[in-house]
N, C-alpha and C positions, 0 to 999 in steps of 0.2 A: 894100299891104303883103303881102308873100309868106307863106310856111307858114313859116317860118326865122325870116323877121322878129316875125310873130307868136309866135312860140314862145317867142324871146328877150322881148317883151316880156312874155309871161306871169308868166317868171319872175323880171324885173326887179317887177310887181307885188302876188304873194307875195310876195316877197320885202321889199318894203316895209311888207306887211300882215301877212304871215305867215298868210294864210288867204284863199283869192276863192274865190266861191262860181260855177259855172256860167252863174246866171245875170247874175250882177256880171260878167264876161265876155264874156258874148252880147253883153249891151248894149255893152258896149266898144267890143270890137272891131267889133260891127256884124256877126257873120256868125251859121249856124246852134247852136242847142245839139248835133248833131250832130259839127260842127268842133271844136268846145272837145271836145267828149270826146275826140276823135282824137286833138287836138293835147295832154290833158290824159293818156293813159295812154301815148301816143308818150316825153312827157318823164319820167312814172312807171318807167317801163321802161327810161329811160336812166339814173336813179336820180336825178335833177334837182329833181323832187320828191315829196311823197308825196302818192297819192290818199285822198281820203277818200269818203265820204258826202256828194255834192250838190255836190263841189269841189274844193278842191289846198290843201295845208300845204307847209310846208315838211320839208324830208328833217330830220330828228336830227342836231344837232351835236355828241352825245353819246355815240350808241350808231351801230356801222356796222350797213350792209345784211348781210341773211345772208350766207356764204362763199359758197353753194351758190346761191344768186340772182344774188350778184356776178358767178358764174364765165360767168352766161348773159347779163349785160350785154354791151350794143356788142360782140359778140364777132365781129363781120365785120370792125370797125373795128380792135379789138384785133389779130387775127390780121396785117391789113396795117401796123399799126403793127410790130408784132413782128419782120416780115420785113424792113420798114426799117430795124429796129434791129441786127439779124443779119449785114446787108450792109457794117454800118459795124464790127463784131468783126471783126477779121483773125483769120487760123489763127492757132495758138502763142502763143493771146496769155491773160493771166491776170486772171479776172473775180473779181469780188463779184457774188453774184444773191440780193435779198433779198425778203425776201415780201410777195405777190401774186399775181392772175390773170392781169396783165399779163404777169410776169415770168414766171409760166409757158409763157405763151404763147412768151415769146424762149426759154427752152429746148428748146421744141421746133424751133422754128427754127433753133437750132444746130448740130441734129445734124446737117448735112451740115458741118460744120466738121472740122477735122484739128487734133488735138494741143490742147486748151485743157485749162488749169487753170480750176475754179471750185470756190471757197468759198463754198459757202450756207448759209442758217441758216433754208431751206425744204425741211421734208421732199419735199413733192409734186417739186421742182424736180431733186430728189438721185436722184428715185424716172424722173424721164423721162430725165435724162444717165448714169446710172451703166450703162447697158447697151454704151455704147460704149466699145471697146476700149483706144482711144487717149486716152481723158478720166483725165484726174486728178482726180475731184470728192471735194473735201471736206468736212464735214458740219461745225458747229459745235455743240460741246455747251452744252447749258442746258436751259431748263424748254419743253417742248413744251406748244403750244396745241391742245388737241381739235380747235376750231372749224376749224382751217385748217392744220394742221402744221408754223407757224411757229413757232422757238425763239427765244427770248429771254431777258433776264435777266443779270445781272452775269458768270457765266462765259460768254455769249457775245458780250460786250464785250470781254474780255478775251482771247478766243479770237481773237477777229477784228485788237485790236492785236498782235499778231505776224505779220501780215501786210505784205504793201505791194504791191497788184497793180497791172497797166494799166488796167482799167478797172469802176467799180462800176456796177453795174445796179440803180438802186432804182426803187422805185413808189410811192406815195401816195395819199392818200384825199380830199385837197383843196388848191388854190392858191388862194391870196386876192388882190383885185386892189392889195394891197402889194408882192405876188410873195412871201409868207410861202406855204412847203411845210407844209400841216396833217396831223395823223392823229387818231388818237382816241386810241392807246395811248403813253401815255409810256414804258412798258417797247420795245415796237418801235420809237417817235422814237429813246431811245437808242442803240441796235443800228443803228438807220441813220445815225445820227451820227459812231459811228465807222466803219463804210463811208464815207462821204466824207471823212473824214479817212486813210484809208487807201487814198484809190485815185488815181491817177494823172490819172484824167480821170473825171469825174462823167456819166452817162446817164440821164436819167428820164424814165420811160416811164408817158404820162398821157391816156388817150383825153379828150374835148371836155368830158365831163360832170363834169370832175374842175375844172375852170374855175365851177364853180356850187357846191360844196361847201365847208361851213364847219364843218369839224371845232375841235374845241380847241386842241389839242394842237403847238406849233410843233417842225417838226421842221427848217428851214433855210430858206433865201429861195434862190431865184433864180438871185442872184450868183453863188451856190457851186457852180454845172453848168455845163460844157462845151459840151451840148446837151440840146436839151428833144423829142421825137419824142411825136409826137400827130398827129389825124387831119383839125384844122381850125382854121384860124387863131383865135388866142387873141384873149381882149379886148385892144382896146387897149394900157389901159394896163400891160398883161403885155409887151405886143410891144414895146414904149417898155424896160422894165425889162429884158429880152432883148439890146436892139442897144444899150444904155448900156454894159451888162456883155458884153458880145462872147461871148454863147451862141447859139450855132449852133439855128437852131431847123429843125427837118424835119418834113414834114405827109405822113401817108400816104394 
């Protein structure tokens, strides 16, 4: 069994138990307490699970990671996700980018792009694009979130159906292996719901560790994307759900 392979099954038996202890582990797997720690703050650090005291929980289904932790997740991964996602934006063409670190990341990635329209309802996003000359970015109003600069809330649903772009850019806090897209916030599921009802072609942009996460919150399935850009083949029965519904899937 390789370090990958172990790692996945880590998390397949937290997640069964909801708590293994180090040395419930050791014995397992058969190798050092040394390797489970590696392999135990390697998957902490991808937000996969949570470390504790002598072992590994599961992450909160409840409450997300902080903003400011999230933003230093997989962020080598994120960036080449980002840039695969940038290549597939044509110039002139008109986006939804809604909130995340993901999506920040594809903002910055854009800026070598020419003539785009983008409607966001991420301050941090509005705050990387609006410097270039030739962008049209538009801001959507509602109630701002401290935590992250994300807007939400009934007037930017309603801001957002006046729209009808080519393509929405959304991000996510969990996929479950029904292909259910989870979050935590019902106030941002809604905002991103009408983004995909509003966009011509769906893009969600979801590093590896977002495939282990089990938020509450359903904010769409699977079905409803175009294409899915991530950094590592998904489980299984994702990829099955994928080639049924003829969503383009790209690995950076």
């Amino acid at each position: 069994m390789n370090q990958q392979q172990r790692q996945d099954a880590i998390i397949e038996l937290v997640s069964r138990q909801g708590y293994a202890s180090i040395e419930q582990l050791t014995e397992h797997f058969a190798v050092t307490p040394q390797t489970i720690r590696r392999d135990l703050n390697a998957l902490a650090s991808e937000g996969r699970i949570r470390r504790v005291h002598g072992g590994a929980g599961l992450e909160s289904s409840t409450v997300n990671t902080a903003y400011a932790t999230r933003k230093t997740l997989n962020i080598d991964a994120k960036r080449r996700i980002a840039a695969h996602v940038a290549a597939h934006v044509p110039h002139h063409s008109s986006l939804f980018i809604n909130i995340g670190t993901s999506n920040e990341l594809v903002a910055e990635a854009l800026l070598e792009h020419q003539g785009l329209e983008v409607i966001t309802n991420n301050l941090n996003v509005a705050a990387i694009l609006h410097h270039k000359d030739d962008f049209n970015v538009i801001v959507a109003g509602g109630q701002v979130r401290s935590r992250d600069g994300g807007i939400i809330g009934e007037a930017t649903i309603d801001f957002i159906n006046q729209f009808k772009v080519d393509i929405g850019l959304i991000g996510i806090s969990g996929i479950d292996e029904d292909g259910s897209l989870l979050e935590f916030d019902y106030q941002e599921v809604r905002v991103a719901q009408a983004i995909i009802h509003n966009s011509r072609q769906v893009f969600l942009v979801a590093d590896h560790s977002k495939f282990h996460r089990n938020p509450v919150v359903r904010q769409g399935n699977v079905s409803q994307l175009d294409a899915l850009f991530t950094d590592r083949e998904p489980p299984s029965s994702i990829r099955r759900l994928l080639l049924d519904n003829d969503v383009a899937l790209h690995i950076a």
